[in-house]
C-alpha positions as CSV (number, residue, x, y, z in Angstrom):
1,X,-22.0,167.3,120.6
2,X,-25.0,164.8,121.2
3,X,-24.7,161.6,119.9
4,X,-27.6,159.7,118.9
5,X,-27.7,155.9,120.1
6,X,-29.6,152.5,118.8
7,X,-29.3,149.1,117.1
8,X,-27.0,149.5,114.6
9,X,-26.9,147.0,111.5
10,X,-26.1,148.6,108.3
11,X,-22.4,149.1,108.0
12,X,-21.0,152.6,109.1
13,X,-18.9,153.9,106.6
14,X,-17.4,157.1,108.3
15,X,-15.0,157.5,110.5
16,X,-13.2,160.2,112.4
17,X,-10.1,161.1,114.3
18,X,-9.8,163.6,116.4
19,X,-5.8,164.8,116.2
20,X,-4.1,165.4,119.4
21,X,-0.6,166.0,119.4
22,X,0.6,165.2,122.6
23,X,-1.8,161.3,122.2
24,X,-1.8,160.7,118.9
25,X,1.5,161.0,117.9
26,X,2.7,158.4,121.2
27,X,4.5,156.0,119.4
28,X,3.4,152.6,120.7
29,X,5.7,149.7,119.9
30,X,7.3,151.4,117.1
31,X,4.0,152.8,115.0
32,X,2.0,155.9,116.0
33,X,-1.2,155.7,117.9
34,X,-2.4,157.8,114.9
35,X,-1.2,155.4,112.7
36,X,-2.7,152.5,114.3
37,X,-6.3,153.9,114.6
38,X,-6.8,154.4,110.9
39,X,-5.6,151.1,110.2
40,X,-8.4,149.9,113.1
41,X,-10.7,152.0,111.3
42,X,-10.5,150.7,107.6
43,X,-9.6,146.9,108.8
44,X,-13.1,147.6,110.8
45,X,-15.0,148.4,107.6
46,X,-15.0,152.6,107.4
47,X,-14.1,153.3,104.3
48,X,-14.1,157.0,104.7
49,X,-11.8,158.2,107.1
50,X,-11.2,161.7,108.2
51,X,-8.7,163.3,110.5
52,X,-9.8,166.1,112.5
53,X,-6.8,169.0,113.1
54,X,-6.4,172.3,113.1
55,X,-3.3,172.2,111.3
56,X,-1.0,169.4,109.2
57,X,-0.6,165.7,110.5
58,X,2.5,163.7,111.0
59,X,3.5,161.0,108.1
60,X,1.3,158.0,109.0
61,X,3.9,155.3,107.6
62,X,1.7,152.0,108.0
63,X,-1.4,153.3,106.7
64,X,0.6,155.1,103.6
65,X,2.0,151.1,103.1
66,X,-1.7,149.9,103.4
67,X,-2.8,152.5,100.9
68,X,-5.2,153.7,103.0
69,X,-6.9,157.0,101.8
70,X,-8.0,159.9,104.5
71,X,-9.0,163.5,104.8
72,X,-8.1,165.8,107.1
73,X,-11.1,168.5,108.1
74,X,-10.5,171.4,110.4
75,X,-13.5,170.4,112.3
76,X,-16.1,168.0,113.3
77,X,-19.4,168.2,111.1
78,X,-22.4,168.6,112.2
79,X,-24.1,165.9,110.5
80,X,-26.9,163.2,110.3
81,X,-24.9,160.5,109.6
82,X,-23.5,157.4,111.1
83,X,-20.3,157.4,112.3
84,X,-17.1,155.8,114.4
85,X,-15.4,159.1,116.4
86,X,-12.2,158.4,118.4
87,X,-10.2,160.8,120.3
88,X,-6.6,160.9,120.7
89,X,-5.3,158.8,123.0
90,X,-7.7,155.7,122.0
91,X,-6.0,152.4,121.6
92,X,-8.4,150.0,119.7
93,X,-8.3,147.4,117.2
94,X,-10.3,146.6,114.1
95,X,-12.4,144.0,116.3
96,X,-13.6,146.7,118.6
97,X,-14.7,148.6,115.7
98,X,-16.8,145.5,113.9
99,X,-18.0,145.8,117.2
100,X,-19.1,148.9,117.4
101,X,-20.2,148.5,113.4
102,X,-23.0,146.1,115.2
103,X,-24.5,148.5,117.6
104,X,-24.2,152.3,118.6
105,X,-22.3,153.3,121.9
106,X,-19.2,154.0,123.5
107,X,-16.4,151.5,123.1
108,X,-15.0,150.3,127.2
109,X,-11.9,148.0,128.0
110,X,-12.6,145.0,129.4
111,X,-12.4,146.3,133.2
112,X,-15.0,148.8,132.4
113,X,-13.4,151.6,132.1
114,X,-14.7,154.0,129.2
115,X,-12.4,154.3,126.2
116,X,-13.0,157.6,123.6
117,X,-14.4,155.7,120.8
118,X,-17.9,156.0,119.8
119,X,-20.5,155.0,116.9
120,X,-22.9,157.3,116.5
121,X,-26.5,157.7,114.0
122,X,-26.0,161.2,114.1
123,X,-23.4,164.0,115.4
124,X,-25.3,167.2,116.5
125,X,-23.7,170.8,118.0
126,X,-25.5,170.5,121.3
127,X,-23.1,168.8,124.0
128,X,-19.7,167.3,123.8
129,X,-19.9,163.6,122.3
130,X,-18.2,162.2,125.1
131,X,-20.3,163.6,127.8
132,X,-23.8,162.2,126.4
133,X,-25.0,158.9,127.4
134,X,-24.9,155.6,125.2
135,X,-24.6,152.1,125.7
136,X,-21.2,150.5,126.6
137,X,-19.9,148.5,124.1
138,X,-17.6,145.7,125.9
139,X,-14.4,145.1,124.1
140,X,-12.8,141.8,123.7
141,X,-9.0,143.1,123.0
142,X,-6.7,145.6,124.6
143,X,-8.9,148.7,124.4
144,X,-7.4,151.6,126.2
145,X,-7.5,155.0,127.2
146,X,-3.7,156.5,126.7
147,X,-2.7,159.2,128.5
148,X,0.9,159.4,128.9
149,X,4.0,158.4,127.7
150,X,4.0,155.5,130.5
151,X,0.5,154.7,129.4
152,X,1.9,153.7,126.1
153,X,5.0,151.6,127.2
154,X,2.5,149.9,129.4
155,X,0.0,149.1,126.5
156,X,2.6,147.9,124.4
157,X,4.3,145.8,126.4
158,X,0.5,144.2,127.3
159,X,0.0,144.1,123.5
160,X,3.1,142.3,123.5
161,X,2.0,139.7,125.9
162,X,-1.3,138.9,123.8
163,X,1.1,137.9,120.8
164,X,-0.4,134.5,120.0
165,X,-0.5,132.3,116.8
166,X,-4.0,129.8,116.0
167,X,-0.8,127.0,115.6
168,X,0.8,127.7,119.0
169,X,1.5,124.6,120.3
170,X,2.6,123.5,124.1
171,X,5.9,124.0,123.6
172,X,5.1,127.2,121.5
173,X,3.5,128.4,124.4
174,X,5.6,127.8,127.3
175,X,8.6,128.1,125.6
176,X,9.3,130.2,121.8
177,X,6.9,132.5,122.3
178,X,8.1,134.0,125.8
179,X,11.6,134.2,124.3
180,X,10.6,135.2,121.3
181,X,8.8,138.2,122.9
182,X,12.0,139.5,124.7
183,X,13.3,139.5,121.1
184,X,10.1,141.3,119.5
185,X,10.0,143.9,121.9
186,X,13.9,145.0,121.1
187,X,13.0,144.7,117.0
188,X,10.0,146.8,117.4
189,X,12.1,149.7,117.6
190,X,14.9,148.6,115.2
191,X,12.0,148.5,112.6
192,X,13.8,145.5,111.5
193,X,11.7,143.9,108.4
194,X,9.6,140.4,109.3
195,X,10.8,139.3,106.3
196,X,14.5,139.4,107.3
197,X,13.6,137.8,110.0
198,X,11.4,135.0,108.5
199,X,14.8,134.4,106.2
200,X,17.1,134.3,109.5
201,X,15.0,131.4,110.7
202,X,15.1,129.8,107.3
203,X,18.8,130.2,107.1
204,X,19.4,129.0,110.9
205,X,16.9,125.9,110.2
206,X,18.8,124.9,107.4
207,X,22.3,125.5,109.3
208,X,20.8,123.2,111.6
209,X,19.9,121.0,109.2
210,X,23.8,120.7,108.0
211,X,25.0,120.3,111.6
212,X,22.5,117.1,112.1
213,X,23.6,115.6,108.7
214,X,27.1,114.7,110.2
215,X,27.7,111.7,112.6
216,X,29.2,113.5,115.0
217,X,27.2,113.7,118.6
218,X,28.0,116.8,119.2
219,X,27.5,118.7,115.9
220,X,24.1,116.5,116.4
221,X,23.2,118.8,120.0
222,X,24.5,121.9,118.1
223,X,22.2,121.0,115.0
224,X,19.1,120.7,117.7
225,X,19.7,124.1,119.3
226,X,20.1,126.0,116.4
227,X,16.7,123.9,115.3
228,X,14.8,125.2,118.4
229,X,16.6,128.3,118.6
230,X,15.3,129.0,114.6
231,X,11.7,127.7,116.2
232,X,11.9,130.8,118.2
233,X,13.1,132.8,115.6
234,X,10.1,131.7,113.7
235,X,7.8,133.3,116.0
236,X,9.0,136.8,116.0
237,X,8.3,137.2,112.3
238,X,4.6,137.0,112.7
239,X,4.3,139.1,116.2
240,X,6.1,141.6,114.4
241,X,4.4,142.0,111.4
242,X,0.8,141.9,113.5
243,X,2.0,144.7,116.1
244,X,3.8,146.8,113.2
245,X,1.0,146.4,110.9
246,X,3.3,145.2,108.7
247,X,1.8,142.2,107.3
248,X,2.1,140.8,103.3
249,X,1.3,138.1,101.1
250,X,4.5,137.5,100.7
251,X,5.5,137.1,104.2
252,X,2.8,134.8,104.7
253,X,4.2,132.4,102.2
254,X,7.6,132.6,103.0
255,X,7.3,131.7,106.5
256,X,5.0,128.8,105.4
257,X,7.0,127.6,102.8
258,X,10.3,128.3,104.4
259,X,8.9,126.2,107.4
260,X,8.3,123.3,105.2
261,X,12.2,123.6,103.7
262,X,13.5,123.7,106.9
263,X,11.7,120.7,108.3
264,X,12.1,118.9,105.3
265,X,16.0,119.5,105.6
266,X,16.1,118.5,109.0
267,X,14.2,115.2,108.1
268,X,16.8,114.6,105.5
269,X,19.6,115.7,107.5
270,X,18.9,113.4,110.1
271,X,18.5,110.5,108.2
272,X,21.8,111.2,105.9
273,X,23.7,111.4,109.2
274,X,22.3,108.2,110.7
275,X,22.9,106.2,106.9
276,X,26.8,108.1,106.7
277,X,27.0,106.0,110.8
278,X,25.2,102.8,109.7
279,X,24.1,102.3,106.1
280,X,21.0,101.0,106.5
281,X,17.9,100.6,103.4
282,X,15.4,100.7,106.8
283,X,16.9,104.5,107.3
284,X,16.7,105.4,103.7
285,X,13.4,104.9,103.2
286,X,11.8,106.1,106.2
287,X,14.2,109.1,105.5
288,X,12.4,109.0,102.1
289,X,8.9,108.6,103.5
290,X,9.6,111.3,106.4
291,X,10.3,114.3,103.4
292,X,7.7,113.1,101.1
293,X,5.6,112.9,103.9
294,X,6.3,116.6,105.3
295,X,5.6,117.6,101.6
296,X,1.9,116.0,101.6
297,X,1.0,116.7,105.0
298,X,1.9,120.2,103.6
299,X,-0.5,120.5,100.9
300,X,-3.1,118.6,102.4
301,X,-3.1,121.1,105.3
302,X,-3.4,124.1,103.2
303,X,-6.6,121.9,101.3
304,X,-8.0,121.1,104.2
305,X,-8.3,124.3,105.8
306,X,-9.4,126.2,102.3
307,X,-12.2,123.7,101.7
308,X,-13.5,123.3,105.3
309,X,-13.3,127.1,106.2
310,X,-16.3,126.5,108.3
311,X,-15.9,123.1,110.1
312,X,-14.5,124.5,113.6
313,X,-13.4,121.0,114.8
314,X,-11.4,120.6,111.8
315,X,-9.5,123.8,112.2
316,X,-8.9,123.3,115.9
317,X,-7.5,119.7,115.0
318,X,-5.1,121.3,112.8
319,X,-4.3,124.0,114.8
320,X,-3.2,122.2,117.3
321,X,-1.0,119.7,115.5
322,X,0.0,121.6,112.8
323,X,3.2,123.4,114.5
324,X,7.0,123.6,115.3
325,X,6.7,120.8,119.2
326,X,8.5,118.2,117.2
327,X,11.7,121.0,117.6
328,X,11.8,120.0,121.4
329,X,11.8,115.9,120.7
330,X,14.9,116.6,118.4
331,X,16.4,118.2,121.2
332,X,15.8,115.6,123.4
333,X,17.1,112.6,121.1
334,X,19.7,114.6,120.1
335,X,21.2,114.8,124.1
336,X,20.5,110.8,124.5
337,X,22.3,110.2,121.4
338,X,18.9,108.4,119.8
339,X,17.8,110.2,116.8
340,X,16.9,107.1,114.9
341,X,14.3,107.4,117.0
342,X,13.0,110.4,115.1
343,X,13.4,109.0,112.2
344,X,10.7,106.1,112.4
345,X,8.5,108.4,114.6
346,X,8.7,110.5,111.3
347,X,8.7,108.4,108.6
348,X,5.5,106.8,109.8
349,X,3.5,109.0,111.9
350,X,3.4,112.1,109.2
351,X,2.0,110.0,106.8
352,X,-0.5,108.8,109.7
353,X,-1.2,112.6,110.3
354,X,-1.9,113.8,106.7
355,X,-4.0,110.9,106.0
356,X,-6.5,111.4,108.9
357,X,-6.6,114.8,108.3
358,X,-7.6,114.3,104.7
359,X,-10.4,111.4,106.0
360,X,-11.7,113.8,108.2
361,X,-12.4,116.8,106.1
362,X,-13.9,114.3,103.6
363,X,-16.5,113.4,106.2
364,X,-17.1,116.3,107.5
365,X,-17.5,118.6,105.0
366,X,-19.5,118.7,101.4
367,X,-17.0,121.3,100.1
368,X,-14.3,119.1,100.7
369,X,-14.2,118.2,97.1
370,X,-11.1,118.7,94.7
């Protein structure tokens, strides 16, 4: 088949598989390869997708969860029409196919190598579509060709390394998140729900919170670790709901929300076991101001980021302060026995924290009105 190239602008709105048993049906990570290019597909804007197989198709489980609608056709058509055709063993991501929404060509991984993904103005019966020339389109993700078994181990365990959050923070980085991938990549094939796993970290945060609410220096270290360890928890709920397609609203909101619970218990717990030690109306308050503040900076987060969905610098500020570090400076105090510390570094500075981001999206942004 020929396949017609140019500057593409107008949205393509078809899209075809081409079924291969022994390709698509590699599981990747726990969810067919199948499975994961309709998903690609519809996140990418088609919003007619067809399969093309000579026969039935396997139960696509994340795409049936999605409600995603598609056809299945014994052949390709023959058509003048634009259109996004993938072959088998193509590994791509909905940002490779807004790409290739942009402009016609043949979808390659960032090495250069050719992946079986094209967008077409027009499928013709002349010569097969993979053999006609067109433009490479460069992607930006993991685009791959998948050929094996291997192949797909190898892909997901490179998918796995990309697992990133906008709020990763230093110790994030360097620390949760490479444990928390060792964990992620064992859950994958458990199936094990993010949800769960979101309410695991909730229930070890506040577990944590108990063991820091009693004077006791060492049920203080034990309260720490299970602090960070539930900080590492926290990540694996969000890798694996993005690499099982499994994401919800209401996963969304209880990992924020839970988040906010847990630090808020911590705060208090800390400050209950410092005043149970040393009554003290310095500790109380600041214990006070430290969950009130966690509450505000909270909601003025969420505002902020809402109402100043196009200020960049803004986003980046809170992305980069806006996360679970602290986790490691409990730790820390904890081991030297100083969490009083914490509390004054919390009972002021979180207050400090939501108030400059509120000044800032003010001046930055004319949306940024209530």
């Amino acid at each position: 088949m020929t396949v017609s190239v140019s500057s593409q602008k107008a949205p393509i709105a078809n899209g075809y598989l081409i079924y291969d048993p022994e390709l698509s049906d590699l599981l990747m990570l726990g969810v067919r390869l199948l499975d994961r290019q309709l998903v690609a597909l519809k996140r990418g804007g088609c919003e007619q997708i067809t399969i093309i197989s000579q026969g039935s198709v396997p139960e696509l489980r994340r795409s049936r969860a999605f409600g995603i609608p598609y056809w299945v056709a014994p052949v390709l058509p023959a058509a003048d029409e634009s259109a996004i055709v993938a072959a088998g063993g193509a590994y791509f991501d909905a940002a490779d196919v807004r790409q290739l929404q942009q402009n016609f060509g043949r979808l390659h991984t960032a090495g250069g190598d050719p992946v079986n993904v094209v967008s077409t103005t027009s499928i013709l019966t002349e010569t097969p579509i993979w053999d006609s020339p067109q433009p490479a389109i460069t992607s930006n993700s993991a685009a791959a060709q998948v050929a094996s078994p291997a192949d797909a181990t190898r892909l997901g365990k490179r998918l796995l390394r990309r697992t990133t959050s906008d709020n990763d923070g230093l110790v994030d980085r360097y620390l949760n998140r490479p444990i928390s991938r060792l964990i992620t990549q064992r859950l994958v094939h458990a199936e094990a729900s993010p949800n769960l796993v979101s309410i695991i970290a909730i229930l070890l945060g506040l577990l944590s919170a108990w063991c820091l609410s009693i004077p006791y220096h060492e049920l203080a270290i034990l309260g720490a670790i299970l602090f960070q360890i539930s900080a590492i928890i926290d990540c694996v709920d969000g890798d694996l709901a993005r690499l099982c397609f499994c994401e919800s609203r209401m996963g969304k909101w209880l990992d924020l929300i839970g988040d906010q619970i847990v630090h808020i218990a911590v705060f208090i717990g800390i400050g209950l076991s410092l005043l149970k030690a040393s009554p003290s109306l310095a500790i109380t308050l600041l214990t006070l101001s430290a969950a009130v503040g966690a509450g505000m900076a909270f909601v003025v987060v969420l505002w902020a980021s809402h109402y100043t969905r196009t200020n960049q610098a803004i986003h980046r500020l809170i992305n980069t302060t806006a996360n679970r570090d602290f986790s490691i400076l409990v730790l820390i105090l904890a081991l030297v026995d100083q969490l009083k510390v914490f509390v004054w570094l919390a009972g002021i500075g979180i207050h400090i924290y939501w108030i400059g981001i509120l000044v800032l999206a003010f001046r930055s942004s004319p949306k940024a009105v209530p």
